[in-house]
BAZATOR-137759 format. One record per residue (C-alpha): y, x, z; residue in one letter; residue number from 1. Coordinates in nm, 3 decimals, decimal comma. Layout:
! residues N
Y:Y	X:X	Z:Z	r:A	k:NUM
...
END
This chain:
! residues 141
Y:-0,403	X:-3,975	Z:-0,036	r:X	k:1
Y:-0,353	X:-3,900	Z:0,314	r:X	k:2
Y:-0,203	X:-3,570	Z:0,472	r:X	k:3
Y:-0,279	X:-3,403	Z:0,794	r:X	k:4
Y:-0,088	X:-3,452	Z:1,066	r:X	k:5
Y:0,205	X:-3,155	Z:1,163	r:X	k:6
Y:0,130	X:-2,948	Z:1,424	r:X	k:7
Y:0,451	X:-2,762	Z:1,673	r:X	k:8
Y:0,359	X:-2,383	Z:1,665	r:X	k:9
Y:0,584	X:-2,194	Z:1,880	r:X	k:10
Y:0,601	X:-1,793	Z:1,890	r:X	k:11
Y:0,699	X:-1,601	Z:2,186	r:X	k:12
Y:0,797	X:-1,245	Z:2,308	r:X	k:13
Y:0,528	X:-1,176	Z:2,546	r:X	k:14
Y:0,546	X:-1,451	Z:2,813	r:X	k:15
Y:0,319	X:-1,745	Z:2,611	r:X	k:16
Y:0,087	X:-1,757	Z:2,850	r:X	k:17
Y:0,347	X:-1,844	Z:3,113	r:X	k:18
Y:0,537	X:-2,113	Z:2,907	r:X	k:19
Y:0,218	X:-2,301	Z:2,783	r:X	k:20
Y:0,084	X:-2,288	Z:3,153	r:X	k:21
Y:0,479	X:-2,465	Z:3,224	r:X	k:22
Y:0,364	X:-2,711	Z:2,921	r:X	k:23
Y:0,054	X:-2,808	Z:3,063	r:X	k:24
Y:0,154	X:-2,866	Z:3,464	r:X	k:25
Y:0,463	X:-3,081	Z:3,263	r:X	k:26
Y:0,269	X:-3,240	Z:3,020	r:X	k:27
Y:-0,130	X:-3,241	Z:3,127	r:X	k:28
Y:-0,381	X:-3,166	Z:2,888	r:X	k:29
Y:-0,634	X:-2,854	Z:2,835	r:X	k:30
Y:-0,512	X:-2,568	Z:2,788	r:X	k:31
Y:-0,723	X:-2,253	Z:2,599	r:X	k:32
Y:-0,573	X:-1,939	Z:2,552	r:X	k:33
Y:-0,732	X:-1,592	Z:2,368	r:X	k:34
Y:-0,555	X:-1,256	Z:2,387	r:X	k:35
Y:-0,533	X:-1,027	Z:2,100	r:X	k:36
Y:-0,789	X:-0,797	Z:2,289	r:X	k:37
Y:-1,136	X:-0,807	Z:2,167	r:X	k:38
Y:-1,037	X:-0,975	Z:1,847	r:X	k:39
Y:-0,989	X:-0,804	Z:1,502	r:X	k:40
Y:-0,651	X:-0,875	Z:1,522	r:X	k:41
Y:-0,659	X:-0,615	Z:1,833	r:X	k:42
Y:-0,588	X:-0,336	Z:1,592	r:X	k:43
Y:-0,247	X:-0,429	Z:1,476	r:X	k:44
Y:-0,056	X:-0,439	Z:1,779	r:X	k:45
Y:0,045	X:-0,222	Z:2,011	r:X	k:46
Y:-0,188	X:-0,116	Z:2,374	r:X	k:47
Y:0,087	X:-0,303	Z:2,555	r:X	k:48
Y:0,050	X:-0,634	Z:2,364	r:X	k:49
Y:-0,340	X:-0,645	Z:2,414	r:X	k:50
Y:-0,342	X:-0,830	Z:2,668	r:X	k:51
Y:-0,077	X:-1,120	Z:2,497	r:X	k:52
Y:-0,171	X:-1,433	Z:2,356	r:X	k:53
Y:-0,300	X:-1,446	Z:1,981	r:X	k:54
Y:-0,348	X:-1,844	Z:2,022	r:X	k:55
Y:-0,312	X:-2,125	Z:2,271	r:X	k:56
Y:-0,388	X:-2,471	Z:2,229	r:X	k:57
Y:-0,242	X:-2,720	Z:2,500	r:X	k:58
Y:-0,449	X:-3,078	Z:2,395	r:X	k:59
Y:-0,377	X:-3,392	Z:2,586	r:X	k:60
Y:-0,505	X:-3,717	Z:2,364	r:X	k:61
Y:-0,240	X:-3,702	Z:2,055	r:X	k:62
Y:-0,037	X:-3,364	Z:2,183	r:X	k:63
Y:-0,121	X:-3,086	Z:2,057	r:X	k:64
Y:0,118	X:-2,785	Z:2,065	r:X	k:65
Y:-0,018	X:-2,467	Z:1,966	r:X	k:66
Y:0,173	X:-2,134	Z:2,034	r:X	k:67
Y:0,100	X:-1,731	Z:2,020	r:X	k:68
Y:0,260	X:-1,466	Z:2,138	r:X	k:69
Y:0,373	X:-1,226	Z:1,820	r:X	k:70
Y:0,216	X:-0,902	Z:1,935	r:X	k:71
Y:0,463	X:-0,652	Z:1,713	r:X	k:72
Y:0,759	X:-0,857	Z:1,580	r:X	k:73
Y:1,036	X:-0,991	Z:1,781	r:X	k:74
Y:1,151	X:-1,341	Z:1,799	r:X	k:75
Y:1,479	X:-1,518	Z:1,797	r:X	k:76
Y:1,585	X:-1,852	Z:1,797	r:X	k:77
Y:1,533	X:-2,011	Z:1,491	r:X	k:78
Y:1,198	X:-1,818	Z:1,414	r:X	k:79
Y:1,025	X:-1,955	Z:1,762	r:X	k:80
Y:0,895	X:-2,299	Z:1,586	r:X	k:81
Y:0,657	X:-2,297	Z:1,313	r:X	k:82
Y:0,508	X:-2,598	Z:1,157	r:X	k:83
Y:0,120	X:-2,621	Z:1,121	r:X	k:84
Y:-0,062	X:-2,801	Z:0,916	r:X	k:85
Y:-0,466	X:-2,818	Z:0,968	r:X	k:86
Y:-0,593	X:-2,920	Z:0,607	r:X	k:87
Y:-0,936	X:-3,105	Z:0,560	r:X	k:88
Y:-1,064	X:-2,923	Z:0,223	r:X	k:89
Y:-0,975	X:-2,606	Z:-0,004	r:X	k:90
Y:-0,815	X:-2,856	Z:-0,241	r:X	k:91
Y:-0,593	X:-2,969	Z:0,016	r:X	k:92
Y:-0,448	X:-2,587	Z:0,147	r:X	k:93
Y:-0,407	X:-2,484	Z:-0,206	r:X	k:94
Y:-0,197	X:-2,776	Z:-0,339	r:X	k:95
Y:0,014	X:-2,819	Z:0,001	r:X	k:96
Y:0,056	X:-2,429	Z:0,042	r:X	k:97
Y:0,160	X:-2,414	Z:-0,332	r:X	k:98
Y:0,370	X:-2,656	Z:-0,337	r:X	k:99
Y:0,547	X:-2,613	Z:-0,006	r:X	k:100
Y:0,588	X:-2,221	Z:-0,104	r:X	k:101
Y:0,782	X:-2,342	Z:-0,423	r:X	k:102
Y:1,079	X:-2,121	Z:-0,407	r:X	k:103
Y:1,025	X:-1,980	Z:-0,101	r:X	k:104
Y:0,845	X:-1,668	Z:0,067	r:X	k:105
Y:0,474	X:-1,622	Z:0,109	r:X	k:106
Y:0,482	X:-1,438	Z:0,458	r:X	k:107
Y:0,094	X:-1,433	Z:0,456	r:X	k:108
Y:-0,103	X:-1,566	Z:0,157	r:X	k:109
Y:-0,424	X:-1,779	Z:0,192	r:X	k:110
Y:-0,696	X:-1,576	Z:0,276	r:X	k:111
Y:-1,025	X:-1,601	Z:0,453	r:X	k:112
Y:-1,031	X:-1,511	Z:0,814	r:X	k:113
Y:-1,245	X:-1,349	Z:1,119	r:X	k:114
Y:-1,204	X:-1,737	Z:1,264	r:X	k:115
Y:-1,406	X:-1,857	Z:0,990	r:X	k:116
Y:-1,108	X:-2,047	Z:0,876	r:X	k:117
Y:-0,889	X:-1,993	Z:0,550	r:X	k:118
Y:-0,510	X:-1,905	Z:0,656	r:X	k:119
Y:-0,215	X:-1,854	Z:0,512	r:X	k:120
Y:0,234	X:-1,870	Z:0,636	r:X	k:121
Y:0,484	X:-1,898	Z:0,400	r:X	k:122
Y:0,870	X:-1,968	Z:0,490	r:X	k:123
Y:0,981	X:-2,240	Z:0,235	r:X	k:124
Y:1,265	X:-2,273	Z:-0,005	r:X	k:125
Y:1,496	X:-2,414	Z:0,318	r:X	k:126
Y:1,423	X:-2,145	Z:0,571	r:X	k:127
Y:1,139	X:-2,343	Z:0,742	r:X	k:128
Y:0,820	X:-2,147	Z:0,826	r:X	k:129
Y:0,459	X:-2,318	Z:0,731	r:X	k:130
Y:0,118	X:-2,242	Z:0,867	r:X	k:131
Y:-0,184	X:-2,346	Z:0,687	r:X	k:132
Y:-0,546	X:-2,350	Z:0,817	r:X	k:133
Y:-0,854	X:-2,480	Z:0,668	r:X	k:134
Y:-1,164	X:-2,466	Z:0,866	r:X	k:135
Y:-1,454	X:-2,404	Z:0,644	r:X	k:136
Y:-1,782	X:-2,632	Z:0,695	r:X	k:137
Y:-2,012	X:-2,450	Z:0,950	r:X	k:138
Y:-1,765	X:-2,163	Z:1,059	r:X	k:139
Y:-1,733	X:-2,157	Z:1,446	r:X	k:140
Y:-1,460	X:-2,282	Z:1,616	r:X	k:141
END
């Protein structure tokens, strides 16, 4: 049985744009960014994070970092990196978030979302924070 590969997902304080346009004149790649604005997400945060990053992708051949801005919620060191997994089937998120959130703390349990994607975050039994995203067959992307 094979696993998906591990994904970097930093979180910043406003200024994500900036350091994934940094990443990508360093490091090359495409880079695609969406704001919180015009998403359903848009609601919960504040007028003055609007206009922050809800996602970025920076892709050049095997690098992919991924990063967001957090819209409500500061960040400190220690809580900037989160590690993503992208899981190929509804079999696959279940077990791995399960098992990874084994004596840990579901942050956000695995639910279907606007994305057309099933999501969930949990910070695991050692402090380390996990993202989980299945994208369902036929959702847009």
């Amino acid at each position: 049985m094979s696993t998906s590969p591990l994904t970097p997902y930093l979180t910043f304080n406003g200024n994500c744009r900036a350091a994934m346009t940094f990443y990508q004149q360093c490091l090359g790649g495409d880079l695609q960014v969406q704001t919180f604005a015009g998403t359903p997400a848009a609601e919960h945060v504040p007028a003055e994070a609007q206009d922050g990053v809800m996602h970025a992708v920076l892709s050049n051949g095997s690098l992919l970092l991924m990063a967001s801005d957090t819209g409500t919620q500061p960040v400190t060191k220690g809580s900037m990196v989160s590690l993503s997994i992208n899981c190929h089937s509804d079999e696959e998120i279940t077990r791995l978030f399960n098992a990874l959130g084994a004596g840990g703390h579901v942050t956000m349990a695995l639910d279907d979302t606007f994305w057309g994607a099933k999501f969930g975050m949990l910070t695991d039994q050692f402090g380390i924070d996990w993202m989980f995203n299945y994208d369902k067959p036929g959702a847009a992307q």
